[in-house]
C-alpha positions as a Markdown table, in Angstrom:
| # | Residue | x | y | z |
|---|---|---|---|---|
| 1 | Unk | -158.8 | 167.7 | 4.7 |
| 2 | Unk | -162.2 | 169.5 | 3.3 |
| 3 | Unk | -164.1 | 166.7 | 4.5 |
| 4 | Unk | -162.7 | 166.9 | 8.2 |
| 5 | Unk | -163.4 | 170.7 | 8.1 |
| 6 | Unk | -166.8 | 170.3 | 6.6 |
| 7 | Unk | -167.3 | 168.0 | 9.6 |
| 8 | Unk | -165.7 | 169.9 | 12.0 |
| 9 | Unk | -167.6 | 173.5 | 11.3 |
| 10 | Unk | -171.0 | 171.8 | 10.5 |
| 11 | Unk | -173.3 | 174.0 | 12.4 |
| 12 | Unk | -172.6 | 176.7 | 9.8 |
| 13 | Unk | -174.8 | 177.2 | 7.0 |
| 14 | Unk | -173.6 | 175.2 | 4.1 |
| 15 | Unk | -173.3 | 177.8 | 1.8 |
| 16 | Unk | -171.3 | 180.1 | 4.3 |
| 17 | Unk | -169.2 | 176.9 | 5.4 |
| 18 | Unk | -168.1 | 176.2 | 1.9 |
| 19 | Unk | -167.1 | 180.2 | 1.2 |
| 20 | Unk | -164.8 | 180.0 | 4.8 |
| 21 | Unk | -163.1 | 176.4 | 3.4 |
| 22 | Unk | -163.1 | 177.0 | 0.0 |
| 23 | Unk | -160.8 | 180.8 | 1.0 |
| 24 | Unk | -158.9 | 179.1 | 3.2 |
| 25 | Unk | -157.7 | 176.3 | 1.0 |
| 26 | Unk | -157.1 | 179.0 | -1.6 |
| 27 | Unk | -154.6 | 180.6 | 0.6 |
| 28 | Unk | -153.1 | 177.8 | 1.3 |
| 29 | Unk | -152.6 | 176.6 | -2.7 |
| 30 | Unk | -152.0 | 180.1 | -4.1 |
| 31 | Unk | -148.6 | 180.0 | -0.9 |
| 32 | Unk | -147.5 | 176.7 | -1.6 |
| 33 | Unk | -147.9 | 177.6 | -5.3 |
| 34 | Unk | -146.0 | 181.4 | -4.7 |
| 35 | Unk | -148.8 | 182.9 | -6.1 |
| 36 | Unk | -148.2 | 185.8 | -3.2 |
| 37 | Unk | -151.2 | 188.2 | -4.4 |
| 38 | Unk | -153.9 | 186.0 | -4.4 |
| 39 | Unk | -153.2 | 184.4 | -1.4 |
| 40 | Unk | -153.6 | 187.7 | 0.4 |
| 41 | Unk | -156.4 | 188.8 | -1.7 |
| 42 | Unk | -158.5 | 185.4 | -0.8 |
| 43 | Unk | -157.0 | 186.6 | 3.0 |
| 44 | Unk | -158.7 | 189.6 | 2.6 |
| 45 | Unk | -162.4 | 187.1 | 1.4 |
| 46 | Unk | -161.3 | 185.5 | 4.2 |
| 47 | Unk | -161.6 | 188.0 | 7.1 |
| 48 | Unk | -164.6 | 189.1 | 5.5 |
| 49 | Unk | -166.3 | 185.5 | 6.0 |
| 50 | Unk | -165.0 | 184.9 | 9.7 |
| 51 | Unk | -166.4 | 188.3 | 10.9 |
| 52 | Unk | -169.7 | 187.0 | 9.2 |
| 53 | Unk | -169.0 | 183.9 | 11.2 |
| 54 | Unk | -168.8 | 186.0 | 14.4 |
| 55 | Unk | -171.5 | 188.3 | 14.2 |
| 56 | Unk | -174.0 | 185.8 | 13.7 |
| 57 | Unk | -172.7 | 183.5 | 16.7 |
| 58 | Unk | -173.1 | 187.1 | 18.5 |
| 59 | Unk | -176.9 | 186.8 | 17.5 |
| 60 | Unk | -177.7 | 183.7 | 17.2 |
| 61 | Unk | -178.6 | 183.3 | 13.7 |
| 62 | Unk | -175.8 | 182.9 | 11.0 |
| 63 | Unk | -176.2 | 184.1 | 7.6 |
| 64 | Unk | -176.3 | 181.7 | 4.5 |
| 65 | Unk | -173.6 | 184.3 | 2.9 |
| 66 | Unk | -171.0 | 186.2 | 4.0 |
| 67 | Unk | -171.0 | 190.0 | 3.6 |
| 68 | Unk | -168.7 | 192.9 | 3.5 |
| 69 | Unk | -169.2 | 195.8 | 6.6 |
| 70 | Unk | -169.1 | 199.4 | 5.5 |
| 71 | Unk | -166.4 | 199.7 | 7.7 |
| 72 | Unk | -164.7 | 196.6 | 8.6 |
| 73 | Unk | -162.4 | 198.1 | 11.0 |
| 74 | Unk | -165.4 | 199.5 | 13.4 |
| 75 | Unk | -167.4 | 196.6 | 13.1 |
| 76 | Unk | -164.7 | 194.4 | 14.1 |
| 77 | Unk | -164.4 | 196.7 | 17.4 |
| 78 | Unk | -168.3 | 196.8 | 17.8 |
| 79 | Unk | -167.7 | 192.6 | 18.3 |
| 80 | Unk | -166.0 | 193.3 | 21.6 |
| 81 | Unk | -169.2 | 194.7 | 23.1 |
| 82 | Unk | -170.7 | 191.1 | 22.6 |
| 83 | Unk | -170.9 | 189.9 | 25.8 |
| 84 | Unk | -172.4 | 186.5 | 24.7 |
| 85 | Unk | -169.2 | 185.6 | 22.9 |
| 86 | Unk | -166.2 | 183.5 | 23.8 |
| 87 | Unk | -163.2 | 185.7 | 24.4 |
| 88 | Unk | -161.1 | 184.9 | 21.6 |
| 89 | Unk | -164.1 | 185.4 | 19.4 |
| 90 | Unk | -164.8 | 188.9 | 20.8 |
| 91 | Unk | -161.1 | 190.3 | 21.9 |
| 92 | Unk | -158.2 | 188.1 | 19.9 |
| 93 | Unk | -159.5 | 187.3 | 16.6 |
| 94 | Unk | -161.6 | 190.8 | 16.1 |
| 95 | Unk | -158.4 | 192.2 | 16.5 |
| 96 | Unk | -156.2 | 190.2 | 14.4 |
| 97 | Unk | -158.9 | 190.5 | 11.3 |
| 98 | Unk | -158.3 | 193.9 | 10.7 |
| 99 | Unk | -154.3 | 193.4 | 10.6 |
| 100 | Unk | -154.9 | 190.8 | 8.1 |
| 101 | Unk | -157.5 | 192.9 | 6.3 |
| 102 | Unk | -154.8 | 195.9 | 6.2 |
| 103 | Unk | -152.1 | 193.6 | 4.3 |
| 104 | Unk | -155.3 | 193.3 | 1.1 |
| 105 | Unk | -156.0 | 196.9 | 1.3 |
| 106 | Unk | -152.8 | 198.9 | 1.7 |
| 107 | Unk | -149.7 | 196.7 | 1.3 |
| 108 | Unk | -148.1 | 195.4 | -2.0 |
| 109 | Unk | -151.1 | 193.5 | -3.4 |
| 110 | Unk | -152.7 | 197.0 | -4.3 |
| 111 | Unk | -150.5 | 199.6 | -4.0 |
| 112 | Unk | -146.9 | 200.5 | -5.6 |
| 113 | Unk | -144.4 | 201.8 | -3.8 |
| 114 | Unk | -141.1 | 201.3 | -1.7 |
| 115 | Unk | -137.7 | 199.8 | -2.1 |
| 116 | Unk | -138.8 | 196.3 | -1.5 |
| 117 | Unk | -141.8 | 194.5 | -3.0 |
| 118 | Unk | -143.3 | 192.8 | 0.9 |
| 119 | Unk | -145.8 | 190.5 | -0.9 |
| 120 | Unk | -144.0 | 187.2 | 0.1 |
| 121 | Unk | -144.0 | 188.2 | 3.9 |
| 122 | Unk | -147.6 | 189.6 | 4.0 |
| 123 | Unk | -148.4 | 186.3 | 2.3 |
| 124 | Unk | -146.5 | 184.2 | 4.8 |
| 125 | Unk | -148.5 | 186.4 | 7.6 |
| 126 | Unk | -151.4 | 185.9 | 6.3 |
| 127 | Unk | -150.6 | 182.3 | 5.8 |
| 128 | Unk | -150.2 | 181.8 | 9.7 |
| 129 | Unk | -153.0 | 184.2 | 11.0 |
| 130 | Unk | -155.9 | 182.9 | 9.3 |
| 131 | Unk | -154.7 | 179.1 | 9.9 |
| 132 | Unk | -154.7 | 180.6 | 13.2 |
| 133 | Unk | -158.2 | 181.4 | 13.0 |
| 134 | Unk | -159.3 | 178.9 | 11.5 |
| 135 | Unk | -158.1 | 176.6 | 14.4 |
| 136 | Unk | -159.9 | 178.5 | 17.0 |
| 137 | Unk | -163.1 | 178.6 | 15.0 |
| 138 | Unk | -162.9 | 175.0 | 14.7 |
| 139 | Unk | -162.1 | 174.6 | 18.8 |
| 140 | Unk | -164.9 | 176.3 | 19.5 |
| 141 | Unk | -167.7 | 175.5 | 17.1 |
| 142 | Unk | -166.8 | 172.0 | 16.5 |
| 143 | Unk | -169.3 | 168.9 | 17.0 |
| 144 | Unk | -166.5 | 166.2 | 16.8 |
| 145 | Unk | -164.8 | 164.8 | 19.9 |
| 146 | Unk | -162.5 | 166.8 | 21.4 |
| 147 | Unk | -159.6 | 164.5 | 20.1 |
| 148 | Unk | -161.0 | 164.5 | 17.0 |
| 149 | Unk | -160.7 | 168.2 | 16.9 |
| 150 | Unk | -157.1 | 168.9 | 18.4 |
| 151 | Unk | -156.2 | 166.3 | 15.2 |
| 152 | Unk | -157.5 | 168.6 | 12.4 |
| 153 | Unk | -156.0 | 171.4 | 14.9 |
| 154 | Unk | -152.5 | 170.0 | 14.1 |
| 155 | Unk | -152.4 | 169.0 | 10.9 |
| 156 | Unk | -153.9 | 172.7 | 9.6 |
| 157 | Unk | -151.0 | 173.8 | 12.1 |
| 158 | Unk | -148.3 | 172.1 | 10.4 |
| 159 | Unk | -145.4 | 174.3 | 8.0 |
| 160 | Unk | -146.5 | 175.2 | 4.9 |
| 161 | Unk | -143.8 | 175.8 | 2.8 |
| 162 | Unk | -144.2 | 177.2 | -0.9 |
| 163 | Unk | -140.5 | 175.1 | -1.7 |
| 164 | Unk | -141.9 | 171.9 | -1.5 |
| 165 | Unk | -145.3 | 170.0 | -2.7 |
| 166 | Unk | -146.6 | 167.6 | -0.4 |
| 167 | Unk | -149.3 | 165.2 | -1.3 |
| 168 | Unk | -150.2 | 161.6 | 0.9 |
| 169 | Unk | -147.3 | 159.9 | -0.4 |
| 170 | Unk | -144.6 | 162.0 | -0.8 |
| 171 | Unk | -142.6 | 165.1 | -1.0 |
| 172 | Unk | -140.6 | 166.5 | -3.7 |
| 173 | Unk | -138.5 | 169.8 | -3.5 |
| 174 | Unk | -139.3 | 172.2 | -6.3 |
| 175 | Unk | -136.2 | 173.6 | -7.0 |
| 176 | Unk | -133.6 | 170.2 | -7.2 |
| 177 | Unk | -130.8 | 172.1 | -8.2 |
| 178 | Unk | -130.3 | 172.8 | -4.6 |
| 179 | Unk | -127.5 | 171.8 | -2.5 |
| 180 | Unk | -128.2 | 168.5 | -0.9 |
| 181 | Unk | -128.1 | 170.1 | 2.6 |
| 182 | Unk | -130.5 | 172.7 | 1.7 |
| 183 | Unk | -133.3 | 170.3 | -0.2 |
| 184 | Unk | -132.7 | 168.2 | 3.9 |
| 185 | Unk | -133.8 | 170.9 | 5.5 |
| 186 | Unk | -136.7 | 172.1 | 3.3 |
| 187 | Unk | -137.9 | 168.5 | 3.3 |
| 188 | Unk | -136.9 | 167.7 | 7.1 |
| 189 | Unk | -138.3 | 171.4 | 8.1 |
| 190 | Unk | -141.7 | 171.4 | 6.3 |
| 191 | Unk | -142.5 | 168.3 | 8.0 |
| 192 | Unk | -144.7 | 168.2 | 11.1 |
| 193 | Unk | -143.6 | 165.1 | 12.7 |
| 194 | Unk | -139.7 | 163.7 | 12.6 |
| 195 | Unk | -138.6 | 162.3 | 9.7 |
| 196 | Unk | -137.6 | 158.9 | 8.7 |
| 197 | Unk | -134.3 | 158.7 | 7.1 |
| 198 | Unk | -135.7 | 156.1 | 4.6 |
| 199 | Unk | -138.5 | 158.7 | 3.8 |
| 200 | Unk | -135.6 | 161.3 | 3.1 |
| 201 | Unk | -134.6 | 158.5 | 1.0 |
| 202 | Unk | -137.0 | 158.1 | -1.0 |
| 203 | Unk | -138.4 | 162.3 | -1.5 |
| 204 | Unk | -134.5 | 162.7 | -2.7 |
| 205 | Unk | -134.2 | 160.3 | -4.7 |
| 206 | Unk | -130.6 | 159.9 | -4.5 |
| 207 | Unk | -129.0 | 156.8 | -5.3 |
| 208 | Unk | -125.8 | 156.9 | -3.5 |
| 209 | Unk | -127.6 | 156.6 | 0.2 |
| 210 | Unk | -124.2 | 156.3 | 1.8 |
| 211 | Unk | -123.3 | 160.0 | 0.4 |
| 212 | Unk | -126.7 | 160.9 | 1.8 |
| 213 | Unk | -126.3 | 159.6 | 5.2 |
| 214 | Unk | -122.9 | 161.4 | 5.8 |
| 215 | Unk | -124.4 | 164.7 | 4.7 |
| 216 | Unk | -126.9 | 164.5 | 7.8 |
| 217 | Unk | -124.3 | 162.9 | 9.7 |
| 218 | Unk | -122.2 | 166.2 | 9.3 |
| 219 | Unk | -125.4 | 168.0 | 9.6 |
| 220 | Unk | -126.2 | 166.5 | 13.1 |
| 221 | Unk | -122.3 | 167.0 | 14.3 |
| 222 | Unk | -123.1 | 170.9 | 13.1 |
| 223 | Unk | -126.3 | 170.7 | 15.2 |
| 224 | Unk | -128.7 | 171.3 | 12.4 |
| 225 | Unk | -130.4 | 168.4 | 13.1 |
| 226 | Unk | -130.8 | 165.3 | 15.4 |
| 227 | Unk | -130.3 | 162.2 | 13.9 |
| 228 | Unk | -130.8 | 159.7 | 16.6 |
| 229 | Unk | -130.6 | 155.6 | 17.0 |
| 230 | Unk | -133.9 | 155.0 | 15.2 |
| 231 | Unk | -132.9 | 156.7 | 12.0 |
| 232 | Unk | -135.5 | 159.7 | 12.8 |
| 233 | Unk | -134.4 | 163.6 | 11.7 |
| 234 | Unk | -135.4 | 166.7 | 13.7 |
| 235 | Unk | -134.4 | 170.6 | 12.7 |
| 236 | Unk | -132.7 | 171.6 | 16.0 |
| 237 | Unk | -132.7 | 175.7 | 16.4 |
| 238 | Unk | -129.6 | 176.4 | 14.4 |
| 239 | Unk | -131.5 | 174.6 | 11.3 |
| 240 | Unk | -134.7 | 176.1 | 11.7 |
| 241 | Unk | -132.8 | 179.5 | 11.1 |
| 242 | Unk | -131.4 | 177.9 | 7.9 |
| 243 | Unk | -134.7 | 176.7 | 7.2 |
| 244 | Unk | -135.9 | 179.8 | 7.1 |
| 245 | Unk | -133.5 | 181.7 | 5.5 |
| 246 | Unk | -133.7 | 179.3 | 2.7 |
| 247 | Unk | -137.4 | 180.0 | 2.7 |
| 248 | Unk | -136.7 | 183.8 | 2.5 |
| 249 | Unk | -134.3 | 183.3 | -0.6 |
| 250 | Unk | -137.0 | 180.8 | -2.5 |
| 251 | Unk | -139.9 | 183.1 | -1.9 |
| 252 | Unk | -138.5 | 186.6 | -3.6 |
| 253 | Unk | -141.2 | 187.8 | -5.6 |
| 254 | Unk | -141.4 | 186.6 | -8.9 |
| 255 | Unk | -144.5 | 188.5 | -9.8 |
């Protein structure tokens, strides 16, 4: 995935290039990995780097670093005057940095405080706001094709979930103690695209596959999920909100 981003955002400046991809992929490890502070301190990096990004497409001339305003809240406003920009790099993500920013600064990462700790859902937020930003930056700086571009678009879109590890080959859920149902939906859930029942198969591991088949059988009769003809799964609404929930109970902080 670096290399398609490295492709995709190749008018930057190499050295500025490398500081946006190298934050973003260290939000995404430190969430998969629950490591809930340092995903929204590399967030906080991160905003710092995109605003970088979007004063120097303002000017003309982007800088081979990025650098920290004196008042990052201000400057993000002053970007709005830029008539030059695109819209979304002028009105939508100016104002979304400064939320983002706001979750390093005065949230849980730095500060005690309150009955309940909120680093897992600032982390989850800033999680999906800079992957946000990140595939508008791409849309509209990218020198690939524009096909080329929506595919790097949806695979950086795709659920990150901090319960299971993903890598070309497979998937494994991190906690197997879990029910069976549960460790379907995390799998089934945290996958883009629908999943092959022999997939589910083989990221389970379970050796009695008849077992397995009447567990998502039951699950599909529950509406959970849609298991259809050609042996594909699907979270239907009711199992997203399981999905979720199970995400909610994984990621209490552990810090």
């Amino acid at each position: 995935m670096a290399k398609e981003l490295q492709s995709a955002l190749r008018c930057l400046p190499n050295t500025l290039r490398r500081e946006l991809i190298t934050e973003f992929r260290n939000i995404q490890a430190s969430y998969i990995g629950r490591k809930w502070s340092p995903a929204e301190l590399s967030g906080g990096h991160f905003c710092e780097i995109v605003y970088s990004i979007l004063k120097g497409h303002a000017t003309g001339s982007y800088p081979n670093r990025s650098s920290k305003p004196k008042n990052f809240l201000v400057a993000c406003q002053m970007l709005e005057k830029e008539q030059k920009l695109p819209r979304s790099f002028k009105i939508l993500i100016p104002r979304l940095l400064p939320a983002l920013y706001e979750v390093r600064n005065n949230r849980g990462v730095g500060h005690t405080g309150g009955d309940v700790n909120p680093n897992f859902m600032d982390s989850s937020l800033i999680l999906s706001g800079t992957t946000w930003v990140m595939c508008e930056l791409i849309r509209v700086l990218h020198s690939l094709t524009t096909e080329q571009a929506q595919q790097i678009v949806s695979r950086l879109t795709s659920h990150k979930s901090p319960a299971v590890w993903v890598s070309p080959a497979t998937r494994r859920v991190l906690q197997p103690n879990l029910k069976l149902k549960d460790q379907i939906l995390l799998l089934v859930g945290s996958n883009e695209e629908s999943t092959a029942f022999t997939d589910l198969v083989a990221w389970i591991e379970n050796k009695n596959v008849g077992y397995l088949k009447q567990v998502i059988n039951k699950m599909h009769k529950d509406r959970l999920v849609e298991f259809n003809n050609d042996g594909l799964i699907e979270l239907l609404p009711p199992g997203a909100r399981e999905f979720e929930a199970i995400l909610q109970d994984y990621g209490r902080d552990i810090n």
